[in-house]
C-alpha positions in Angstrom: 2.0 -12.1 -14.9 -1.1 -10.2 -16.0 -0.5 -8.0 -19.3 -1.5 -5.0 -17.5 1.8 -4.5 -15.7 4.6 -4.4 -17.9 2.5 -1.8 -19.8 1.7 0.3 -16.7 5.2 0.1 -15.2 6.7 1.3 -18.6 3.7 4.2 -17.9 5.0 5.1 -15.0 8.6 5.2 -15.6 7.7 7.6 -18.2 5.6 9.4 -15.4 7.7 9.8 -13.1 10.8 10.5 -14.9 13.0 13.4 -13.9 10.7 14.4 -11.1 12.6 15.4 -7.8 9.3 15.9 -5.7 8.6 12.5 -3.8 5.0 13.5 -3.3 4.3 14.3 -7.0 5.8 11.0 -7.9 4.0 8.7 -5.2 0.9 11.1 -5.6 1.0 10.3 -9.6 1.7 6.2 -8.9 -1.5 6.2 -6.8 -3.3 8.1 -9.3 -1.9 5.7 -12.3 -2.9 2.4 -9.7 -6.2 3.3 -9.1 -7.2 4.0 -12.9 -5.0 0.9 -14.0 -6.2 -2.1 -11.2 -9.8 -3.1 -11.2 -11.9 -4.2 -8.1 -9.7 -2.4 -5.5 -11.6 0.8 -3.4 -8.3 2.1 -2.1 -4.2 2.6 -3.2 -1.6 4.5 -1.6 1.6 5.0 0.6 2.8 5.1 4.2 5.7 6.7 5.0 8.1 5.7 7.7 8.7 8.8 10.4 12.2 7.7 12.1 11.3 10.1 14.7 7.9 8.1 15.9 9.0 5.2 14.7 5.5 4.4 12.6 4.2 4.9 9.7 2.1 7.8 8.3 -0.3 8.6 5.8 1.3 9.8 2.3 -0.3 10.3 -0.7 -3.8 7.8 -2.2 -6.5 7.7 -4.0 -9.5 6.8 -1.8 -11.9 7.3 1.5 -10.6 8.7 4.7 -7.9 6.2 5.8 -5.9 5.9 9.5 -3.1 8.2 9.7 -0.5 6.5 11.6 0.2 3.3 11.9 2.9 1.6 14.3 5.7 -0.8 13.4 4.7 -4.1 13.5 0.5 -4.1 13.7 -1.6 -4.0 11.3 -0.6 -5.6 8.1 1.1 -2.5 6.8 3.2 -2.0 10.2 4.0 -5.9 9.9 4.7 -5.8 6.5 7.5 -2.8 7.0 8.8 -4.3 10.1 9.6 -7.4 8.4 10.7 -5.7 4.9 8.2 -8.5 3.2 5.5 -8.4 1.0 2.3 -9.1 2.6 -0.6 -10.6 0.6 -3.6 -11.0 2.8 -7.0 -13.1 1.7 -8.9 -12.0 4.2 -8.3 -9.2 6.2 -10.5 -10.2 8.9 -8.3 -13.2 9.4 -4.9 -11.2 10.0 -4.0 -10.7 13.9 -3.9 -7.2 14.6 -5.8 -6.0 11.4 -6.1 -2.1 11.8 -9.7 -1.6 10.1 -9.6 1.6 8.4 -12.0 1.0 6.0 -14.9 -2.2 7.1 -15.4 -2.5 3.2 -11.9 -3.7 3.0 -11.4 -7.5 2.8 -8.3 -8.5 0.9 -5.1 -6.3 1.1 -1.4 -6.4 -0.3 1.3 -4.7 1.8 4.3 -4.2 -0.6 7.3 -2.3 1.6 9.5 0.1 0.3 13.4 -0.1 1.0 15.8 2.5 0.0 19.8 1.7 0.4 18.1 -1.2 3.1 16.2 1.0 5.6 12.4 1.4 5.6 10.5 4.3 3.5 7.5 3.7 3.4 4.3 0.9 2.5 2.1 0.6 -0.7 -0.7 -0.3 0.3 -3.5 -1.4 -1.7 -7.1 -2.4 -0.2 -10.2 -4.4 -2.4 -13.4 -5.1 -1.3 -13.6 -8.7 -2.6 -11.7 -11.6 -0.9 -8.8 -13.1 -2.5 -8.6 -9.9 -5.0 -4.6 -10.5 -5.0 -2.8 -12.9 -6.9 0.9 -13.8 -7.1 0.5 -12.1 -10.3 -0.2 -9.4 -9.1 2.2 -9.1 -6.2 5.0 -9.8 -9.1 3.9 -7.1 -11.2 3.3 -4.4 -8.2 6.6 -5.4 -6.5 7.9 -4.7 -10.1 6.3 -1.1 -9.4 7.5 -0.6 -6.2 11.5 -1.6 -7.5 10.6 1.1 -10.0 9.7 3.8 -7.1 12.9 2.4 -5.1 14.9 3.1 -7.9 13.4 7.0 -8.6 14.0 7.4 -5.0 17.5 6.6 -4.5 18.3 8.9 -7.9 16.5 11.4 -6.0 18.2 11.0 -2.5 
């Protein structure tokens, strides 16, 4: 696993700890992934609404990005659908891509499940192909466990 993970998942326990507003915390993990991970041009969360049934636009750091997103398109709505990690090469290759952002080419879709039901996405975008590595999906899924946790203490 790259060496920067443990370190920044211990950073952001420490962040995070004993904060009871959701949207400080995810707003902070954003802010924390997008100083931390190089050669990425966009970080941050979709929220499931129950009500609508898709998901919508939470806190990240970032240009303008689509603010809802149905269950099951895109590679977020697929990836929270499914409750499975997504790591895409090439964007441009994924049926359904939802183009927010046409600088985008590689994306990882991590989901985020609280007492088994759907929250919410992280979603993290780079401009390179290829940009994510199992690596890296070990150590984010690490950071998304983390957020899982805070959130059930919270809830």
């Amino acid at each position: 696993m790259s060496t920067i993970y443990p370190l920044m998942n211990k950073q952001l326990q420490s962040l995070i700890e004993g904060e009871t507003n959701i949207i400080s915390v995810l707003s902070n993990v954003s802010a924390l992934l997008n100083e931390k991970l190089d050669r990425i041009n966009w970080v941050g969360f979709y929220l499931y609404n129950t009500e609508c049934n898709e998901l919508q636009l939470g806190p990240f750091q970032g240009k303008v990005a689509c603010m809802h997103i149905p269950m099951n398109r895109g590679v977020c709505g697929t990836a929270a659908f499914h409750k499975k990690t997504l790591r895409i090469p090439n964007v441009h290759e994924f049926e359904g891509h939802i183009a927010c952002d046409s600088t985008s080419n590689s994306e990882i879709v991590i989901p985020i499940i609280v007492e088994d039901s759907i929250y919410g996405v992280l979603d993290i975008d780079a401009p390179i192909f290829a940009r994510f590595s199992e690596q890296d999906q070990a150590g984010l899924e690490d950071t998304v466990r983390i957020i899982e946790d805070h959130i059930s203490k919270i809830f």
